[in-house]
N, CA, C and O of each residue as an XYZ file, in Angstrom:
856
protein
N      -6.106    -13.680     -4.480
C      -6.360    -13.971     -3.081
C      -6.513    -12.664     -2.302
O      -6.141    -11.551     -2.674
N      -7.201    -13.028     -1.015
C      -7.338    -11.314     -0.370
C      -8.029    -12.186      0.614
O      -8.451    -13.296      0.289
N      -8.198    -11.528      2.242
C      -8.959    -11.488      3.304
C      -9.975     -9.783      3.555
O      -9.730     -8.586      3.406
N     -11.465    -10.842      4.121
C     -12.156     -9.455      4.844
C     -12.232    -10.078      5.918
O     -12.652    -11.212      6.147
N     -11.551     -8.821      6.994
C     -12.737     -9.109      8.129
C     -14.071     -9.020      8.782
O     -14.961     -8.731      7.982
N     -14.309     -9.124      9.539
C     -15.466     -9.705      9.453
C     -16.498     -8.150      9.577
O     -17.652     -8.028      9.167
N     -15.915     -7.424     10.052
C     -16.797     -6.133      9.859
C     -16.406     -4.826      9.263
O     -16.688     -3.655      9.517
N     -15.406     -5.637      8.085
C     -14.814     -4.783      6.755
C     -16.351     -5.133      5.424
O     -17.281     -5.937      5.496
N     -15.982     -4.102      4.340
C     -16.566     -4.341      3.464
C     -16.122     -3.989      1.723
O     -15.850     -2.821      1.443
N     -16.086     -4.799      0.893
C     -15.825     -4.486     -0.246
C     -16.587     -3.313     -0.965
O     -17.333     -2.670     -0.226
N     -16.521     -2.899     -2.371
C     -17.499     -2.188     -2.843
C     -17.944     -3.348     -4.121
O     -17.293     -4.369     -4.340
N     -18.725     -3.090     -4.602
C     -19.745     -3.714     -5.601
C     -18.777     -3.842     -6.758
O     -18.629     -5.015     -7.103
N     -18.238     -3.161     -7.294
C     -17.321     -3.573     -8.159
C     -15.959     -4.149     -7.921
O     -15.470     -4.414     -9.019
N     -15.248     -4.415     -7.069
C     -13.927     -4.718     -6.448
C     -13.404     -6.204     -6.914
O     -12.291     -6.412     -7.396
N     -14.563     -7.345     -6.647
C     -14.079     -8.066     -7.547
C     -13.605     -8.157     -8.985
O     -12.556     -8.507     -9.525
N     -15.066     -7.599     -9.493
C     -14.645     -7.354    -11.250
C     -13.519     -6.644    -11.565
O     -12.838     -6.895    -12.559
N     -13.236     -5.612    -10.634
C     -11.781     -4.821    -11.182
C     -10.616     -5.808    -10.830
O      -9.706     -5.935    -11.650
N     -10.600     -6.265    -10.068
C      -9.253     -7.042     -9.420
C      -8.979     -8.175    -10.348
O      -7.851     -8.657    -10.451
N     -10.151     -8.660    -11.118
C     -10.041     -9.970    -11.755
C      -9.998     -9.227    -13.383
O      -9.234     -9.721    -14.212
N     -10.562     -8.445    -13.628
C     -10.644     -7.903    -14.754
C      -8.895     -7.017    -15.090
O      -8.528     -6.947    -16.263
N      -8.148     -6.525    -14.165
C      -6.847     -6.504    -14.158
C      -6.230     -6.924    -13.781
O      -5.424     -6.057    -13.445
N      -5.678     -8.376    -13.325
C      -5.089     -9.288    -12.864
C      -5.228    -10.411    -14.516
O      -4.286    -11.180    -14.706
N      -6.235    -10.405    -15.419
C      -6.575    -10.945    -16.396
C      -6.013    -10.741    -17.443
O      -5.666    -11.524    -18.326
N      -5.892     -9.364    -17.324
C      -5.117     -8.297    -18.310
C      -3.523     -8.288    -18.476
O      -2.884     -8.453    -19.516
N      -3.178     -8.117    -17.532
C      -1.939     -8.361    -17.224
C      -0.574     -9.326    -15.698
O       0.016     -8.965    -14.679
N      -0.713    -10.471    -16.429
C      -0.168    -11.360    -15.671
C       0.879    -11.172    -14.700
O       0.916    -11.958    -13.753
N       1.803    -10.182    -14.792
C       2.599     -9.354    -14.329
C       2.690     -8.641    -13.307
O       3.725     -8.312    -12.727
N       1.227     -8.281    -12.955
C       0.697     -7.634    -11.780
C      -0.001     -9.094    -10.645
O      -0.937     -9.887    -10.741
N       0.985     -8.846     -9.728
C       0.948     -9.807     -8.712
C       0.512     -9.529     -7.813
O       0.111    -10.454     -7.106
N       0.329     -8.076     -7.304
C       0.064     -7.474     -6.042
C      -0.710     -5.860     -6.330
O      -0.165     -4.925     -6.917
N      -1.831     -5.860     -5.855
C      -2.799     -4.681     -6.190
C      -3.593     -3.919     -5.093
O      -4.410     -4.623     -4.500
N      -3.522     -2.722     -4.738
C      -4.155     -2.288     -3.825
C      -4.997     -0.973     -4.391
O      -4.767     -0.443     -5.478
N      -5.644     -0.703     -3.792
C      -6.534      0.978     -4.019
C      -5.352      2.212     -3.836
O      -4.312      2.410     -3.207
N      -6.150      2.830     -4.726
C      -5.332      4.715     -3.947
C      -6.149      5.364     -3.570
O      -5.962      6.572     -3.419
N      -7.358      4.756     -3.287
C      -8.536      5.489     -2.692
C      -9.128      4.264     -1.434
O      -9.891      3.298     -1.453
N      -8.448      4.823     -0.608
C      -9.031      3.957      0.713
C     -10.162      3.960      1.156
O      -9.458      3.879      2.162
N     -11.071      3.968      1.423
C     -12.475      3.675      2.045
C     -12.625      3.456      3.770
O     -12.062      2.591      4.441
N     -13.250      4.167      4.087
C     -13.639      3.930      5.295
C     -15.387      4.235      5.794
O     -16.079      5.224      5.555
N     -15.734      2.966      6.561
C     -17.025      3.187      7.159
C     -17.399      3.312      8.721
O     -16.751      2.737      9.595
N     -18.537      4.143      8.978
C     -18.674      4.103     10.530
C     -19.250      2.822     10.654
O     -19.371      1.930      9.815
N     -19.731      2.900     12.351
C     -19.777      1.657     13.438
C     -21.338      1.298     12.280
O     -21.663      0.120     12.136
N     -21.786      1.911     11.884
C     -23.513      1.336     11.360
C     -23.163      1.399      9.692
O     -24.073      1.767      8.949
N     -22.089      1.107      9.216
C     -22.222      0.971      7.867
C     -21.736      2.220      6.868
O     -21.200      2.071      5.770
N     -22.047      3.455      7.502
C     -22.233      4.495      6.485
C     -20.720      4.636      5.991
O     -19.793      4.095      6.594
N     -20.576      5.299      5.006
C     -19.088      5.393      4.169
C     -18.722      7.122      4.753
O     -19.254      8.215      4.558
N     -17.805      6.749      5.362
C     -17.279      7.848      6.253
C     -16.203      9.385      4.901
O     -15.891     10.576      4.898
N     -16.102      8.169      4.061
C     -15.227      9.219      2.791
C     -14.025      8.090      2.632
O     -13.882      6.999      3.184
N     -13.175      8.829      1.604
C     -12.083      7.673      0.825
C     -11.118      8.464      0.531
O     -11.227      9.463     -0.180
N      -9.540      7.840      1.361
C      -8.672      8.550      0.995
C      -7.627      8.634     -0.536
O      -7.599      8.118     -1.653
N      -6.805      9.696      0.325
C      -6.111      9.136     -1.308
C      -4.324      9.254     -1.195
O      -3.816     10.333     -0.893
N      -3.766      8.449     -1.377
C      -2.790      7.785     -1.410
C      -2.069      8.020     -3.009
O      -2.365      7.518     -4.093
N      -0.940      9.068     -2.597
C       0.027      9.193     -4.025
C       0.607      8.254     -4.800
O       1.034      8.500     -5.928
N       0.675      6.802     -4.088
C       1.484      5.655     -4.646
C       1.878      4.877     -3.326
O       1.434      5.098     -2.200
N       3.046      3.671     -3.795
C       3.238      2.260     -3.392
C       4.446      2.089     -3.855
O       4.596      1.693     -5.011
N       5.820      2.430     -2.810
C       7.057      2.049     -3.464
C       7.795      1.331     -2.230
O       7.669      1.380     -1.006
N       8.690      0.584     -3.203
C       9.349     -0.663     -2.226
C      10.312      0.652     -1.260
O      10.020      0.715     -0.065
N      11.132      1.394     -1.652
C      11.959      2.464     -1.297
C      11.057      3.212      0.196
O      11.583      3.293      1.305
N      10.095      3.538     -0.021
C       9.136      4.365      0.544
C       9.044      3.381      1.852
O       9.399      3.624      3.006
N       8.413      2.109      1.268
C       7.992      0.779      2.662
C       9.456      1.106      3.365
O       9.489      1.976      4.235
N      10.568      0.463      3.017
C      11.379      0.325      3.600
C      11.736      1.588      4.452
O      12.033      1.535      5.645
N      11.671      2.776      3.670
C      12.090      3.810      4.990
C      10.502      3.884      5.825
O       9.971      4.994      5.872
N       9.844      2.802      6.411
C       8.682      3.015      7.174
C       7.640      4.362      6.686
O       7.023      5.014      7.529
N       7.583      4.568      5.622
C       6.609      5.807      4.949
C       4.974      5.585      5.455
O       4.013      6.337      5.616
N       5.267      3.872      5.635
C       3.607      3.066      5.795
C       3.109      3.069      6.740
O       1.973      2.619      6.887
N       3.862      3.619      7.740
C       3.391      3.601      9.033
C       3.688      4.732      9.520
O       4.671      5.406      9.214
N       2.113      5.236     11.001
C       2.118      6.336     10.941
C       3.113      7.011     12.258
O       2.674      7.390     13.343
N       4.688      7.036     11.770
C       5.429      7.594     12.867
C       6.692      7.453     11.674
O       6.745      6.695     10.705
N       7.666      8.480     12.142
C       8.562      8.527     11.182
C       9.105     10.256     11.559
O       8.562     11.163     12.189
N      10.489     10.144     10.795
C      10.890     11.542     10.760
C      10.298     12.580      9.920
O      10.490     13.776     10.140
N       9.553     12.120      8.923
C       8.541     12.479      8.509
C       7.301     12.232      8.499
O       6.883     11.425      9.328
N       6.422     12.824      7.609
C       5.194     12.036      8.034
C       4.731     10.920      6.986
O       4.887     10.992      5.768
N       4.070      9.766      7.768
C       3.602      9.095      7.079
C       2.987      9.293      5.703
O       2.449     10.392      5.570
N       2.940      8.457      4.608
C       2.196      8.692      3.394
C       1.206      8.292      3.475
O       0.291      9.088      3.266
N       0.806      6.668      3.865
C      -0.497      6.087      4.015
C      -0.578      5.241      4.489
O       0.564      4.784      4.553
N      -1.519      4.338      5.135
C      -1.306      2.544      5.009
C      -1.513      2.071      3.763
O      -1.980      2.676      2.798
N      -1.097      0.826      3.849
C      -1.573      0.104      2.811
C      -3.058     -0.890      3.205
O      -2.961     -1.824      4.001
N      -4.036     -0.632      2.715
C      -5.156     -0.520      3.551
C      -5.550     -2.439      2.970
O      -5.449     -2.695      1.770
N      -6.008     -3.676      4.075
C      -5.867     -4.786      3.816
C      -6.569     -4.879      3.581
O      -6.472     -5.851      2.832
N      -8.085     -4.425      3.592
C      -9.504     -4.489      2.997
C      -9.453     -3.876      1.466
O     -10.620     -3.875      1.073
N      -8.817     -3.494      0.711
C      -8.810     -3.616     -0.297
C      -7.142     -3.862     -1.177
O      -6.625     -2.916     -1.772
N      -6.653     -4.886     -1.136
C      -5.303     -5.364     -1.193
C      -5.686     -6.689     -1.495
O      -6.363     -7.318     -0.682
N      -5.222     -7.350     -2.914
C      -5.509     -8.389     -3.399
C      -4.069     -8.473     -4.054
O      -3.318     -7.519     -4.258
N      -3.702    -10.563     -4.505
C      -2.674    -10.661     -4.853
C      -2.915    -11.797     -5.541
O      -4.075    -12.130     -5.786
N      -1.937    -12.477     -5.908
C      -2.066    -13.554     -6.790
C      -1.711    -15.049     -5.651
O      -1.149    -14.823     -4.579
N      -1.975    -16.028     -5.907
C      -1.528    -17.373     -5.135
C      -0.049    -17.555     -4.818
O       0.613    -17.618     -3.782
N       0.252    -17.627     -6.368
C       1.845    -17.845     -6.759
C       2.831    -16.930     -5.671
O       3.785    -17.443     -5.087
N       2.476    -15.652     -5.525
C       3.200    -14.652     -4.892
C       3.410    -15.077     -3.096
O       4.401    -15.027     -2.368
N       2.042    -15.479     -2.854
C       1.071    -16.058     -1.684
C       2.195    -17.147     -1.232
O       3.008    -16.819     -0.368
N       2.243    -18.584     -1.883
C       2.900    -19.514     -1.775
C       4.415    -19.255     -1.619
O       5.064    -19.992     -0.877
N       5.068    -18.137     -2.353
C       6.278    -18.129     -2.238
C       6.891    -17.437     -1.145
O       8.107    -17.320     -0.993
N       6.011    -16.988     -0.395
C       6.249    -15.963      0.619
C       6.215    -16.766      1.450
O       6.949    -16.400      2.369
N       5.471    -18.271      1.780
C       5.069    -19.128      2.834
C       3.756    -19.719      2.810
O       3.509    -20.912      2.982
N       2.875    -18.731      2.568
C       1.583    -19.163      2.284
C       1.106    -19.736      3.590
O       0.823    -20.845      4.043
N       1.139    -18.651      3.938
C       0.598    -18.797      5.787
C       0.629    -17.223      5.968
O       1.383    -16.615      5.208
N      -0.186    -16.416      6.989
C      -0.006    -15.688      8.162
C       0.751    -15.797      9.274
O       0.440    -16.803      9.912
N       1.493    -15.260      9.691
C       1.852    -15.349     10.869
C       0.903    -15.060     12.252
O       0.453    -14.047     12.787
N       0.857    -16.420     12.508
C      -0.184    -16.531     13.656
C       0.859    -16.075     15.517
O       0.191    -16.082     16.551
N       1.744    -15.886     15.554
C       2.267    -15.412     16.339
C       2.583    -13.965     16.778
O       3.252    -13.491     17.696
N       1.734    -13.363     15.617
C       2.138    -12.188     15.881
C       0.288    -11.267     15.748
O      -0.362    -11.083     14.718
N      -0.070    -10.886     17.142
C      -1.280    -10.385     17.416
C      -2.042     -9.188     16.224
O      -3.176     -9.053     15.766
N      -1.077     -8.659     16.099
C      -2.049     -7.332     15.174
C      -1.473     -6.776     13.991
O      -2.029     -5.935     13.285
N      -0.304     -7.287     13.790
C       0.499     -6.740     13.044
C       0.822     -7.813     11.434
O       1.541     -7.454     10.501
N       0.110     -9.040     11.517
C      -0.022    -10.193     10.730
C       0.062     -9.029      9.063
O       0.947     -8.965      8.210
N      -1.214     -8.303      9.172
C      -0.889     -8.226      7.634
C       0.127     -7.394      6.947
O       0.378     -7.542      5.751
N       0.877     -6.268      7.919
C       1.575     -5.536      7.528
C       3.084     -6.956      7.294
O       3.651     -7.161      6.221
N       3.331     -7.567      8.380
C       4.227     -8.727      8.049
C       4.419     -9.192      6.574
O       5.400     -8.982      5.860
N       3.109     -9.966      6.222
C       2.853    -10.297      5.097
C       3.304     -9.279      3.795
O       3.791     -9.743      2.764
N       3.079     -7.908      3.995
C       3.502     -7.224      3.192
C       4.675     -7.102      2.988
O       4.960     -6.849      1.818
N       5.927     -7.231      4.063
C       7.023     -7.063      4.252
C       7.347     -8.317      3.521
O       8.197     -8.250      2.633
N       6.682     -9.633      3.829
C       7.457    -10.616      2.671
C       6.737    -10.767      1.450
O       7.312    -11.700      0.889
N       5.872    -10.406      0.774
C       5.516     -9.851     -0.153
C       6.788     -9.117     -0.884
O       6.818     -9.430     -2.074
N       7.582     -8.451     -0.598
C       8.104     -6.889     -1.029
C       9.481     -7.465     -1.038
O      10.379     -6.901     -1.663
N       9.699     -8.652     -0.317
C      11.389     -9.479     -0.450
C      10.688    -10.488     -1.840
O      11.377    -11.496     -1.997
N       9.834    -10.429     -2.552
C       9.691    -11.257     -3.894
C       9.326    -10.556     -4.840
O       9.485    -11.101     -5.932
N       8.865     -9.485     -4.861
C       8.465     -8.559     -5.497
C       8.640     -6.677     -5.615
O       8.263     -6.078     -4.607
N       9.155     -5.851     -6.730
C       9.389     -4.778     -6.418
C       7.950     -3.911     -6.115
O       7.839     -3.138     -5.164
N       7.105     -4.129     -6.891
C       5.921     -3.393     -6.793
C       4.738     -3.513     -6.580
O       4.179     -4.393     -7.235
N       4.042     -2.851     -5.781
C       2.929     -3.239     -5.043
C       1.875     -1.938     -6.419
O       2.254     -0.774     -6.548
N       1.090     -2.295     -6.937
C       0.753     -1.633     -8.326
C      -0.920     -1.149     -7.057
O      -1.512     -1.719     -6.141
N      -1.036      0.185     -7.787
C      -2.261      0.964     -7.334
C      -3.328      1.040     -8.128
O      -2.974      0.889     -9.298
N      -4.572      1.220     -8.009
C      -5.492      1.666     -9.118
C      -6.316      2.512     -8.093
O      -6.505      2.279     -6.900
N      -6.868      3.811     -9.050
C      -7.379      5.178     -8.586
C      -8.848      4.631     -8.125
O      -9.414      5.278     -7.244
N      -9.487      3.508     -8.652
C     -10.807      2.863     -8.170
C     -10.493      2.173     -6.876
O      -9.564      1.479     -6.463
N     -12.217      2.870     -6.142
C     -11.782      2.867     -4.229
C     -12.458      0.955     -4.713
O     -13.267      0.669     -5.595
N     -11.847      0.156     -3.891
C     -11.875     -1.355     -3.860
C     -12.919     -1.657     -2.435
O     -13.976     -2.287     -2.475
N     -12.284     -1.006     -1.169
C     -12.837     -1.867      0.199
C     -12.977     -0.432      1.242
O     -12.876      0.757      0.938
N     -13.165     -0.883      2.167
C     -12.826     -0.241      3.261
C     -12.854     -0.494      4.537
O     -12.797     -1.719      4.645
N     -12.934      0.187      5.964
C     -12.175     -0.249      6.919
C     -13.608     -0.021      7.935
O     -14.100      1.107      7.962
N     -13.922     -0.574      8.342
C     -15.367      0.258      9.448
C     -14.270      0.099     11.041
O     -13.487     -0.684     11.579
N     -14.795      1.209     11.202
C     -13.893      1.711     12.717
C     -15.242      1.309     13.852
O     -16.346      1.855     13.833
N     -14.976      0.650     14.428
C     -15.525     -0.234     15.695
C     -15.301      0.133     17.071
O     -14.126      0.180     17.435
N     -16.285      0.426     17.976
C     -15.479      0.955     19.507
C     -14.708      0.374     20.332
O     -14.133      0.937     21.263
N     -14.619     -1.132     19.971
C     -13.904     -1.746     20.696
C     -12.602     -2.823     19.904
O     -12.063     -3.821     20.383
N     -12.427     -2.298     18.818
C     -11.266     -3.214     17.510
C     -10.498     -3.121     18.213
O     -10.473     -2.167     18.991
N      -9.562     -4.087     18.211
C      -8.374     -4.515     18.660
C      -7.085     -3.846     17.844
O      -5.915     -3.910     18.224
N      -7.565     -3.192     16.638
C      -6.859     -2.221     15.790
C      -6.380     -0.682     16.425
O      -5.467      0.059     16.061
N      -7.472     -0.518     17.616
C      -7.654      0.890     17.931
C      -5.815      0.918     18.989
O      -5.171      1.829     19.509
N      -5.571     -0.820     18.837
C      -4.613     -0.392     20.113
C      -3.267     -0.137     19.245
O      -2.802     -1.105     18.643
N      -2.716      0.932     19.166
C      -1.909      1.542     17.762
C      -0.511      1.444     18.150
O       0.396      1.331     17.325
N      -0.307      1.497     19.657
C       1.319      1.473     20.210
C       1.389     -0.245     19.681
O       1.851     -0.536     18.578
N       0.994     -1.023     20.402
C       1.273     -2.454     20.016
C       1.483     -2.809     18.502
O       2.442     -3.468     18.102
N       0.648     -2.387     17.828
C       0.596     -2.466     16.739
C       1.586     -2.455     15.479
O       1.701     -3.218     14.520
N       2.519     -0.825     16.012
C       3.721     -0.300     15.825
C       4.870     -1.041     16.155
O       5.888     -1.171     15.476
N       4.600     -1.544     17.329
C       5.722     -2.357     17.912
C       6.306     -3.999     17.172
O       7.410     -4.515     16.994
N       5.160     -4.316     16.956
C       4.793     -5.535     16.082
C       4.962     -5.291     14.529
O       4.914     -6.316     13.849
N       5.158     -4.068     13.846
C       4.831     -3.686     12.561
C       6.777     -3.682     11.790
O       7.314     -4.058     10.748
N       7.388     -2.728     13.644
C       8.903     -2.354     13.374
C       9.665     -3.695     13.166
O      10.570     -3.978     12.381
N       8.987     -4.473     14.162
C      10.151     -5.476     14.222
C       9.915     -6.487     12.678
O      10.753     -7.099     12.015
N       8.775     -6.372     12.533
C       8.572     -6.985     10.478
C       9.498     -5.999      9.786
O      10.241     -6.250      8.837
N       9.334     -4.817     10.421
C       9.907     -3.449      8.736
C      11.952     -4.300      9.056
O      12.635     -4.711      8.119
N      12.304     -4.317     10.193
C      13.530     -4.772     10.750
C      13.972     -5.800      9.996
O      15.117     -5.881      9.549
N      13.115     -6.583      9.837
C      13.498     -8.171      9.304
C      13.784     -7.410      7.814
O      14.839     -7.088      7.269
N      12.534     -7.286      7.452
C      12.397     -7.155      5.883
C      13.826     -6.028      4.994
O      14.281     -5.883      3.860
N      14.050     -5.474      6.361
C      15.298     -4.638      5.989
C      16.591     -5.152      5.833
O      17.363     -4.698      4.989
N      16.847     -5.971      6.508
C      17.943     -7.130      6.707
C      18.088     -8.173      5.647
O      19.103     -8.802      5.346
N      16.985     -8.237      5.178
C      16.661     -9.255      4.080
C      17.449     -8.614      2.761
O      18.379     -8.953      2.031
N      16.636     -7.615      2.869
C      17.116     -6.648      1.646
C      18.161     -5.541      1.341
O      18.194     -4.508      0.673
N      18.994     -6.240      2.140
C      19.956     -5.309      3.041
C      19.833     -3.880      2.803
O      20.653     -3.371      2.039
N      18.889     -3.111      3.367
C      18.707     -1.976      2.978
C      19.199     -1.269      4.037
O      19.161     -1.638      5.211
N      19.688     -0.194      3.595
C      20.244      1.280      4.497
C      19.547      2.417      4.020
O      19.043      2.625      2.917
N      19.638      3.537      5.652
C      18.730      4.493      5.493
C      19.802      5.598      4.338
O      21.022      5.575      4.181
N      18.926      6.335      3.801
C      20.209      7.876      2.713
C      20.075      8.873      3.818
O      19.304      9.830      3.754
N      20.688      8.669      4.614
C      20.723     10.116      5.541
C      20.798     11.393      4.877
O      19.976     12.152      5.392
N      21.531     12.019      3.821
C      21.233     12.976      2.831
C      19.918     13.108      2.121
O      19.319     14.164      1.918
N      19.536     11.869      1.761
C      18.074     12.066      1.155
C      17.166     12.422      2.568
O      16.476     13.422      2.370
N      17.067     12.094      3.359
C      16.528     12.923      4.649
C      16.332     13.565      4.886
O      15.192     13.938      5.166
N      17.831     14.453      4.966
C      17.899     16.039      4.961
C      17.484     16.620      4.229
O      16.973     17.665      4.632
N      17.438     16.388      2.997
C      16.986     17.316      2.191
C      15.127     17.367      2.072
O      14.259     18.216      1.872
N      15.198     16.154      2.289
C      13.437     16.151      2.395
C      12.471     16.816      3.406
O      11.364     17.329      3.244
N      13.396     16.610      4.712
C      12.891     17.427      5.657
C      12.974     19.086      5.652
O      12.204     19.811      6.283
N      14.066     19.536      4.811
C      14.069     21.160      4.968
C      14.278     21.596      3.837
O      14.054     22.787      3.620
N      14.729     20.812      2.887
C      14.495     21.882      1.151
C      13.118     21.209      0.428
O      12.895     21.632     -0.706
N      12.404     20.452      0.833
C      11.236     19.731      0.013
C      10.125     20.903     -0.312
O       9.633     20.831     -1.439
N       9.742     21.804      0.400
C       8.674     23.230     -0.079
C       9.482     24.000     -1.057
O       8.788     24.909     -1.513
N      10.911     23.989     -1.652
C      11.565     24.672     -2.542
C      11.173     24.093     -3.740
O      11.598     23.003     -4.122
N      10.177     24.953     -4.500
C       9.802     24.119     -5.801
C      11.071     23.880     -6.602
O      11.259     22.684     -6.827
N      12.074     24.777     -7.135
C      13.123     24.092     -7.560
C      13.155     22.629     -7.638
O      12.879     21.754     -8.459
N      13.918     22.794     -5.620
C      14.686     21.771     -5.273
C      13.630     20.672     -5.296
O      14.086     19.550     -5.518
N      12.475     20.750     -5.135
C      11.232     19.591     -5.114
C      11.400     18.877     -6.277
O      11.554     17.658     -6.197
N      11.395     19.555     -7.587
C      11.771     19.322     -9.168
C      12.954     18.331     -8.975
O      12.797     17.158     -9.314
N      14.422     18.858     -8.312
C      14.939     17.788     -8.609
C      15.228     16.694     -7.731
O      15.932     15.724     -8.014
N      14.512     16.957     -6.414
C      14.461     15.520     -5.402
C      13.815     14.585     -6.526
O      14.396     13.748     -7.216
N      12.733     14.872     -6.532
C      11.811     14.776     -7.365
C      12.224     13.060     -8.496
O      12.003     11.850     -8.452
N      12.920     14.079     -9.373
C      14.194     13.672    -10.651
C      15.047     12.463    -10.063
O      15.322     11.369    -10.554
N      15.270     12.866     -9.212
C      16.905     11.749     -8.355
C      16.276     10.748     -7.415
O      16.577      9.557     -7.492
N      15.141     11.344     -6.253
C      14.770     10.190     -5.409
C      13.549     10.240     -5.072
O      13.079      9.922     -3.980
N      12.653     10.890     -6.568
C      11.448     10.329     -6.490
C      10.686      8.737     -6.247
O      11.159      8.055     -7.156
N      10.018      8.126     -5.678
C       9.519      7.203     -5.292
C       9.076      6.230     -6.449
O       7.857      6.071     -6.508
N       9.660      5.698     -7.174
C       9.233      4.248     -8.299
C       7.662      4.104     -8.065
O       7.263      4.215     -6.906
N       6.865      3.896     -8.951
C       5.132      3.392     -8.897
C       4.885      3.108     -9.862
O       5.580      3.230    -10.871
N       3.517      2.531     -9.734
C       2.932      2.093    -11.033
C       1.520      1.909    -10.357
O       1.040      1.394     -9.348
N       1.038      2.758    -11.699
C      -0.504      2.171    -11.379
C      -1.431      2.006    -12.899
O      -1.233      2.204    -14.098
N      -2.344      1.605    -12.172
C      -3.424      0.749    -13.383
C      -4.570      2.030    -13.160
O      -5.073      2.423    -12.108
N      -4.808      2.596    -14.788
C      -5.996      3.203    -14.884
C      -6.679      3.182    -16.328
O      -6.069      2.762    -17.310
N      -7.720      3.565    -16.376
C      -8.365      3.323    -17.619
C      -8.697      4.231    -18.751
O      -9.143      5.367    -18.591
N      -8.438      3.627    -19.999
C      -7.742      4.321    -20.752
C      -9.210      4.358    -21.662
O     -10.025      3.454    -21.476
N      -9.512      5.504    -22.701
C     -11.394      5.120    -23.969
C     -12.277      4.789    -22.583
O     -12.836      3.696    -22.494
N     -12.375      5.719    -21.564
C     -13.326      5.251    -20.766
C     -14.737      5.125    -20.798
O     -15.501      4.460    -20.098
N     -14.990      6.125    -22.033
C     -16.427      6.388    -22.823
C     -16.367      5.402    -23.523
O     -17.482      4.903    -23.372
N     -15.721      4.666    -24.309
C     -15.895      3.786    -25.223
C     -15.560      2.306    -25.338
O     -14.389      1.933    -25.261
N     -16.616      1.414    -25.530
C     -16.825     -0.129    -25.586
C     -15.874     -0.786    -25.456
O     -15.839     -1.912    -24.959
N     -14.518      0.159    -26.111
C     -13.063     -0.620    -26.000
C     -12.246     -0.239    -25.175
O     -11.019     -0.289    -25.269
N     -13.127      0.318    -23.987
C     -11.665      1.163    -22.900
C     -10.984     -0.131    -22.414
O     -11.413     -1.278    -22.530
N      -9.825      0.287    -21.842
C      -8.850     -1.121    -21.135
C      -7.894     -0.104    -20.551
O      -7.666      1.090    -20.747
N      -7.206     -1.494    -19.383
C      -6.032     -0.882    -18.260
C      -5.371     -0.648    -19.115
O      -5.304     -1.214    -20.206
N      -4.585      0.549    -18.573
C      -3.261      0.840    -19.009
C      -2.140      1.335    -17.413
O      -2.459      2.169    -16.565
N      -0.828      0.492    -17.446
C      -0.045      0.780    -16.498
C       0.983      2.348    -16.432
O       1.812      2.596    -17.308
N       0.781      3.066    -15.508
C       1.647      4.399    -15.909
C       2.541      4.342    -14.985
O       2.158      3.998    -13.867
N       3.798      4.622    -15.170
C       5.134      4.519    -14.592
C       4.854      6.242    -13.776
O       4.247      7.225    -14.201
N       5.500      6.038    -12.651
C       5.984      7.851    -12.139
C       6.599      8.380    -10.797
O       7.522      7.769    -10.259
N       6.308      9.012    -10.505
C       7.599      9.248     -9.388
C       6.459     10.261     -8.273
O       5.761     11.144     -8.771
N       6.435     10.031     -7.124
C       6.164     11.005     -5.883
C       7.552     11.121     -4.879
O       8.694     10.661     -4.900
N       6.808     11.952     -4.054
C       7.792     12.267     -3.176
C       6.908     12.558     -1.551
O       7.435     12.395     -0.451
N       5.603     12.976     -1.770
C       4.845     12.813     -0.505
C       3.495     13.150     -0.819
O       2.628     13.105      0.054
């Protein structure tokens, strides 16, 4: 399952990958890009970002959104973010229609109370066309609507902030050492799907376990 809006766009292969690893491995419930996509107001592909990973740890300390004691890592971009039904249904299997702009980040938040991992693949899927007048552009509201989901979803999961892991991220993280062993201790959980004999007739996904930090 997945939504476009209406002046988003997929890429040419996005289905076949999503269905072609979702086929592969049943396990993977929830899939997004690490290469975001974005287009201008007339179509053209503006460039595609790139995104280190997707960890439940990361969501919860708000990493996904762009304000924080640090800086943001990425969005999780909804034009290319696909999932399974099953996952869909258990979450509610609805949108929240009460809430103006902030609906899909919500969804993600209960997504993430059924599931630990939101799995990446290095192939760009969709992207975002920036519009002069999107209702996206309005970013305070947005935020406002985004905290009070990250709030819930925190409560759910009774999660607390590591005030030590903080500190150290904010002022020993450029110490390659100490980077090594943040790194080691409270590197960020991921997984992503990439392809393995890519020259050859028999290439296939393979999932790689690993750790970021920003």
């Amino acid at each position: 399952m997945a939504w476009l809006n209406s002046d988003d766009m997929y890429l040419p292969w996005a289905l076949k990958t999503v269905a072609d690893i979702m086929s592969s491995f049943p396990n993977v419930e929830w899939l997004t890009t690490l290469s975001p996509g974005d287009w201008d107001y007339n179509g053209f592909c503006s460039g595609f970002g790139s995104t280190p990973g997707y960890a439940l740890e990361a969501f919860l300390e708000g990493r996904y959104l762009p304000r924080n004691n640090y800086k943001a890592i990425a969005w999780i971009q909804q034009e290319s973010t696909f999932w399974r039904r099953g996952l869909w249904e258990r979450t509610g299997g609805c949108l929240s229609t009460d809430i103006k702009l902030a609906s899909g980040f919500d969804l993600w938040c209960r997504f993430y109370t059924k599931t630990d991992f939101l799995y990446g693949t290095p192939s760009p899927l969709g992207g975002f066309r920036h519009q002069l007048y999107q209702k996206s552009r309005n970013i305070e509201e947005y935020l406002k609507e985004a905290e009070v989901c990250l709030l819930t979803v925190r409560h759910t999961l009774h999660w607390k902030p590591n005030l030590f892991k903080d500190i150290l991220l904010t002022r020993l993280n450029k110490i390659p050492k100490v980077r090594k062993f943040l790194v080691s201790q409270w590197g960020y959980k991921c997984k992503k799907l990439v392809r393995e004999k890519s020259d050859h007739p028999d290439g296939y996904w393979e999932i790689k376990d690993y750790k970021f930090l920003n």
